[in-house]
C-alpha positions as CSV (number, residue, x, y, z in Angstrom):
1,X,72.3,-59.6,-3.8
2,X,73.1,-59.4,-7.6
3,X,75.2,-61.6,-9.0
4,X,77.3,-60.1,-12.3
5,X,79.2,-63.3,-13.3
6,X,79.9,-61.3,-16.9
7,X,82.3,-59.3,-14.6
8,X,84.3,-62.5,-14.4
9,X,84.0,-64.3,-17.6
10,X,85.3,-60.9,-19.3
11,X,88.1,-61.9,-18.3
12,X,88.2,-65.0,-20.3
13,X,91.5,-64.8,-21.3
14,X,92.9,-65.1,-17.8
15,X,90.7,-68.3,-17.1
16,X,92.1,-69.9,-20.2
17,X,95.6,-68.8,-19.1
18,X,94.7,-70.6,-15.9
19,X,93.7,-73.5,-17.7
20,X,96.2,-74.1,-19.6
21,X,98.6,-73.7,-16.8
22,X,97.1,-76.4,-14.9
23,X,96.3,-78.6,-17.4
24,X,100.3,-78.4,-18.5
25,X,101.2,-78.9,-14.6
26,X,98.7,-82.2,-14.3
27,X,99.9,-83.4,-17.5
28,X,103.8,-83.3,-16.7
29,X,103.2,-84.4,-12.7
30,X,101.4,-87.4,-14.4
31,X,104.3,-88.4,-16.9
32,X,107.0,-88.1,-14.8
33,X,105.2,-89.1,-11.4
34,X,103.9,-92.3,-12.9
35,X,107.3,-93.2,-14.3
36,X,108.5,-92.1,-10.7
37,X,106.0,-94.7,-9.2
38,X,107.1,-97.7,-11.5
39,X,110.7,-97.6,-10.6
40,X,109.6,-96.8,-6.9
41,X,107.4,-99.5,-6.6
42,X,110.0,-102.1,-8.2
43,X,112.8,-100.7,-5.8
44,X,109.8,-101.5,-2.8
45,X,108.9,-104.7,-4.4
46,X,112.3,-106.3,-5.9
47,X,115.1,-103.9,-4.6
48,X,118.0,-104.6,-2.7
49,X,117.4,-103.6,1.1
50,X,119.0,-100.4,1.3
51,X,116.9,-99.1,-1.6
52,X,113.9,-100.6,-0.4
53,X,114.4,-98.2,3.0
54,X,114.9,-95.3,0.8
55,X,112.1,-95.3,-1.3
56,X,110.3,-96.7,2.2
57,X,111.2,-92.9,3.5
58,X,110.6,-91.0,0.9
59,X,106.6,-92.9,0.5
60,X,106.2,-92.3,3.6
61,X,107.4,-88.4,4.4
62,X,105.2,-87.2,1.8
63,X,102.4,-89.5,2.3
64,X,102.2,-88.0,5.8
65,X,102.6,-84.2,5.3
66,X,100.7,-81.8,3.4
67,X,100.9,-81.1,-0.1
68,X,101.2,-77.1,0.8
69,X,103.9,-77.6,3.6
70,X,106.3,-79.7,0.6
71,X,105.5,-77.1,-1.9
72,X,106.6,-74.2,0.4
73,X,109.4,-76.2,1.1
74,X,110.7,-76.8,-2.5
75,X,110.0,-72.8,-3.2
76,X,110.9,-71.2,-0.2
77,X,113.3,-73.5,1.8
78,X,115.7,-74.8,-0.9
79,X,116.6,-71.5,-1.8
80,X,118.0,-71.1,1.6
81,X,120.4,-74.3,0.3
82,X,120.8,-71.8,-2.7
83,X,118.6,-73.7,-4.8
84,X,116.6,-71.2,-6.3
85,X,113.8,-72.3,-8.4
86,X,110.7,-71.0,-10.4
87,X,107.0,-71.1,-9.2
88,X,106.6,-73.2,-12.4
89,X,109.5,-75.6,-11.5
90,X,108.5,-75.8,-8.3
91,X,105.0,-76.5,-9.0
92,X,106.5,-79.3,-11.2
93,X,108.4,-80.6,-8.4
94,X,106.5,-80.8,-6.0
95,X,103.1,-82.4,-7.7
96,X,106.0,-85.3,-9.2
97,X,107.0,-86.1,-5.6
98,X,103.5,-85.8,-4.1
99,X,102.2,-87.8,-6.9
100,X,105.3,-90.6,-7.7
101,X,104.7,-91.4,-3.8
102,X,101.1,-92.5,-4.0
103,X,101.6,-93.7,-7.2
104,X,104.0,-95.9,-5.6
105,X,101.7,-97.5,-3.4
106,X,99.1,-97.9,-5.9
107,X,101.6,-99.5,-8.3
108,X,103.4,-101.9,-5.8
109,X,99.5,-103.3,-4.8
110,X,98.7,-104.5,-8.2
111,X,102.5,-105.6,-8.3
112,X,102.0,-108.1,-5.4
113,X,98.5,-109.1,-6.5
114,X,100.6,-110.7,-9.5
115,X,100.2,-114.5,-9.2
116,X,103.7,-115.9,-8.7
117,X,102.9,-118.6,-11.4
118,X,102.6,-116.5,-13.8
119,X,106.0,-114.7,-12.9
120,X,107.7,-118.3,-13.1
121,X,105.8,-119.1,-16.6
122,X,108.1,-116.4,-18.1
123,X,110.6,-117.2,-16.1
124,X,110.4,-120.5,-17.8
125,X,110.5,-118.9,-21.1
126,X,114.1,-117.1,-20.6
127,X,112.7,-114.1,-20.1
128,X,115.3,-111.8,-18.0
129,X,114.0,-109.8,-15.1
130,X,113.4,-106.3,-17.0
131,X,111.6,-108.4,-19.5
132,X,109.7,-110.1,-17.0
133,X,109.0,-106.9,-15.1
134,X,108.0,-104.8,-18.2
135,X,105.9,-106.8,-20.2
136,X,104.5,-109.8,-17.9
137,X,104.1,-107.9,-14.5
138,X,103.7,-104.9,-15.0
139,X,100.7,-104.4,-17.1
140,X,98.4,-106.2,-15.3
141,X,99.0,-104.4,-12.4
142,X,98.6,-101.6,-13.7
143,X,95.3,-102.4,-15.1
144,X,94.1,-103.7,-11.7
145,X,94.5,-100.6,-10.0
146,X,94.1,-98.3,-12.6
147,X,90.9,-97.0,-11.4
148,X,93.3,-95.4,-7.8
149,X,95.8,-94.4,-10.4
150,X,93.2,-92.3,-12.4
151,X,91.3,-90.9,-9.1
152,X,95.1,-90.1,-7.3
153,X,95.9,-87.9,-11.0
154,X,92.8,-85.9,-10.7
155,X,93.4,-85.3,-6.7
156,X,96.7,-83.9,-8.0
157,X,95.4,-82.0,-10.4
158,X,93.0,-80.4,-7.8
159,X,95.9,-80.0,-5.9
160,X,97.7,-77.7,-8.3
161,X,95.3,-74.7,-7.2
162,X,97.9,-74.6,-4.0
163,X,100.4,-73.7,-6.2
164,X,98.8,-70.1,-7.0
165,X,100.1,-69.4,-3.3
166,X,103.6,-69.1,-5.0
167,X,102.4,-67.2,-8.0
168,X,101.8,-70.1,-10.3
169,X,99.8,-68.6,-12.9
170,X,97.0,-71.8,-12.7
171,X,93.0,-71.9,-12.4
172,X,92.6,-71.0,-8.6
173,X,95.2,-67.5,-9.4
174,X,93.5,-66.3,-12.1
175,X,90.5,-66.4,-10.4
176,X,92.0,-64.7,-7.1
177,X,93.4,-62.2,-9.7
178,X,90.1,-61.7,-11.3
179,X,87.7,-60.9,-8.0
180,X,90.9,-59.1,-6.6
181,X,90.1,-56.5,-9.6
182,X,86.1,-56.4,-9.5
183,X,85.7,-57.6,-6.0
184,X,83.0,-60.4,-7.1
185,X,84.7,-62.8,-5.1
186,X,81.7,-65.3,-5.3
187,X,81.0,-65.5,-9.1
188,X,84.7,-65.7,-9.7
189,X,84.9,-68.9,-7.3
190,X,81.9,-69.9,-8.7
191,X,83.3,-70.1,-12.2
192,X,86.6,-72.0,-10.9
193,X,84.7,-74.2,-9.5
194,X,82.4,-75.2,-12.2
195,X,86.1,-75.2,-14.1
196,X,87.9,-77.5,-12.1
197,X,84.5,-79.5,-12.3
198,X,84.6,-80.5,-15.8
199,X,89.1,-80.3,-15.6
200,X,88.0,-83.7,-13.6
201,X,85.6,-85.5,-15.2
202,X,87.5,-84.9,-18.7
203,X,90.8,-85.9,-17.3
204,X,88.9,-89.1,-15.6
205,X,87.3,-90.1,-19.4
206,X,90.5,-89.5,-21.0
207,X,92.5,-91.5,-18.8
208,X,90.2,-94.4,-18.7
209,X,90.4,-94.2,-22.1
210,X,94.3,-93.9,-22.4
211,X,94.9,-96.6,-19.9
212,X,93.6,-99.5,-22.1
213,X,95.3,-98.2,-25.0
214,X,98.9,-97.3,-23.7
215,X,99.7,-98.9,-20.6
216,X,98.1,-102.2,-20.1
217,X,96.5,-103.3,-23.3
218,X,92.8,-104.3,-23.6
């Protein structure tokens, strides 16, 4: 067996296209899913009751169904509703609640692991509770489990090659596309892979280097 993998890469353009597509996906589903799983994670940890179920449900119904199954869900069952939505929007959707519900859990650990002394110390200092939250709770726990936080974004982003099964023009799509026209089905793969191998470990070195800097401090 030959392998040609110059079949694939001549098609560099669509690989970059693919790229950017899910790199744009990851970086909106980790904006908006973060700041999905810090107001979650409050309602979980200092919310009223009925609030407290809610968010309880909604952690919980995607935590235990498949990232696919929501996605189809968002794309092809809403419009039933007559919601009818873009594979781009829906891709969006779907990786902020998949990712906002983990990122929930994740938050609301470091949140408890907050010693109660400290939370009374600004207390003490007329502090008022967004204040407290914000600036004395939250960044430590976010730096305690920022290492989950960072590993949960780059299983999202692998998650994004799903989306190509709604015509999301990401990584995995492209390379369908491209070994759907030449038929070299294993060097296109192949490529994608070794893609989506380095997408990781540059998100992961990024993000532990924007964690300290942004959101928690040094």
């Amino acid at each position: 067996m030959e392998f040609d993998f110059g079949a694939v890469l001549v098609d560099w353009r669509l690989l970059a296209k693919g790229v950017a597509w899910t790199v744009g996906l990851t970086a909106i589903a980790t904006l908006i899913g973060m700041a999905v799983g810090v107001a979650c994670a409050w309602a979980r940890a200092s919310g009223p009751a009925w609030l407290r179920w809610l968010v309880g449900s909604y952690v919980e119904l995607i935590r235990n169904t498949p990232f696919i199954v929501q996605l189809f869900f968002i794309f092809f069952g809403l419009p039933a509703a007559g919601v009818k939505l873009t594979p781009e929007t829906a891709s969006i959707i779907a990786m902020v609640m998949n990712l906002g519900a983990y990122a929930t859990e994740i938050i609301r650990a470091g949140i408890e692991a907050t010693p109660k002394g400290q939370i009374e110390a600004a207390v003490s200092l007329a502090l008022n509770k967004v204040q407290v939250f914000t600036r004395v709770i939250l960044p430590p726990a976010l730096k305690k489990v920022w290492p989950a936080m960072v590993s949960q974004i780059i299983i999202v982003m692998l998650g994004s090659a799903v989306c190509g099964q709604i015509s999301t023009e990401e990584l995995s799509y492209a390379a369908n596309l491209i070994q759907s026209r030449n038929f070299r089905a294993f060097e296109a793969f192949i490529v994608a892979t070794l893609i989506y191998l380095a997408l990781a470990v540059a998100l992961r070195k990024l993000l532990n280097w924007a964690g300290p800097k942004f959101f928690f401090g040094r």
